[in-house]
N, C-alpha and C positions, 0 to 999 in steps of 0.2 A: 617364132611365136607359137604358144599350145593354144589351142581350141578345143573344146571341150563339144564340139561339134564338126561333123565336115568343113575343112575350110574352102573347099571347092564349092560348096553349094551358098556361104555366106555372101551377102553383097556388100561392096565397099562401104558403105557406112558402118554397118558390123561389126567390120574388119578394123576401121577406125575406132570406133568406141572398144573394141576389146585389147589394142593398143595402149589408149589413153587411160585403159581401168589396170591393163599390169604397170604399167607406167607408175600409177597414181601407189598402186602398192610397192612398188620399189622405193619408191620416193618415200615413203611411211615406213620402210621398213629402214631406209637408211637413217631418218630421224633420231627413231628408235638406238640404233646403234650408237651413233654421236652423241645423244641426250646420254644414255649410260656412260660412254667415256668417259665423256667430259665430269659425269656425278665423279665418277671410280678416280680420275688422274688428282697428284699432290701436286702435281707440276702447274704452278698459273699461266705460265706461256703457254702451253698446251693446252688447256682448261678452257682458254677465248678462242685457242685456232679451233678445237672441234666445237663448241658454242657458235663459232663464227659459220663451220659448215652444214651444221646442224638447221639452223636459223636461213640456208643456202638453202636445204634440201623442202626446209618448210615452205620457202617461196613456190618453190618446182613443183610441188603437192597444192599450192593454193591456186597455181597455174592451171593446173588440170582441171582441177576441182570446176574453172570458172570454163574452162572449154568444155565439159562435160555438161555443164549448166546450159552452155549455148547450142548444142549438139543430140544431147539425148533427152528423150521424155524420162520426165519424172522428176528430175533432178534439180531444176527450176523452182516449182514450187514447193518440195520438200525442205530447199535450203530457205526458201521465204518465210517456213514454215519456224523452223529451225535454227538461223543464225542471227547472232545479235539482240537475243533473247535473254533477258533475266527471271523470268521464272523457271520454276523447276523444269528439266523439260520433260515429266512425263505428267506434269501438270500440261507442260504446252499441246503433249501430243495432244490428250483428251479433248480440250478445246480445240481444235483445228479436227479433229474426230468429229465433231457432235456440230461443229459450226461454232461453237461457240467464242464469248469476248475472251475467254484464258492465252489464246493463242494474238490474239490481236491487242490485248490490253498488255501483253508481255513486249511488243513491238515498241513500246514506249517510254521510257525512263519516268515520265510522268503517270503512266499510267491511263491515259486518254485515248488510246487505240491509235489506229490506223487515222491519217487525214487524206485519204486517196477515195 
């Protein structure tokens, strides 16, 4: 594992989330690779086996994603801020910036915000 700081002086949690974050980009980057194969190959059996790994590695990045969420600050409410959202999102960011309904009115396919 590289550390971008001492890793003798890090404390296990640290150590953990810096883990889970090269992890997450491995996982992102193997995506990456399989989604081009799969665009790039003539061959259809091939075409569904890297589609099929591809859609593998996207599970393993949504894994993290949600351990990272339980684990580190920030990442919680940034993703609540963030996922499952239909408005633009730098519409969302500015409402969830400002307080505003943009980010919570985007939380609802109706349109009615938040019911919590």
């Amino acid at each position: 594992m590289q550390y971008t700081e001492s890793a003798d002086k890090l404390d296990q949690q640290t150590v953990d989330q810096a883990q889970a974050l090269k992890s997450l980009m491995e996982e992102v980057e193997a995506v990456n690779y399989y989604n081009q194969r799969a665009a790039l190959t003539p061959n259809p059996e091939l075409k569904e086996l890297l589609k099929h790994n591809r859609d593998e590695e996207i599970e393993h990045a949504a894994m993290l994603i949600e351990w990272l969420r339980r684990n580190m600050e920030g990442w919680d409410e940034e993703l609540k801020t963030y996922l499952f959202t239909s408005a633009p999102l730098l519409q969302v960011e500015t409402g969830a910036e400002s307080g505003g309904a943009a980010s919570s009115a985007s939380a609802s396919n109706l349109g009615i915000g938040s019911l919590k």
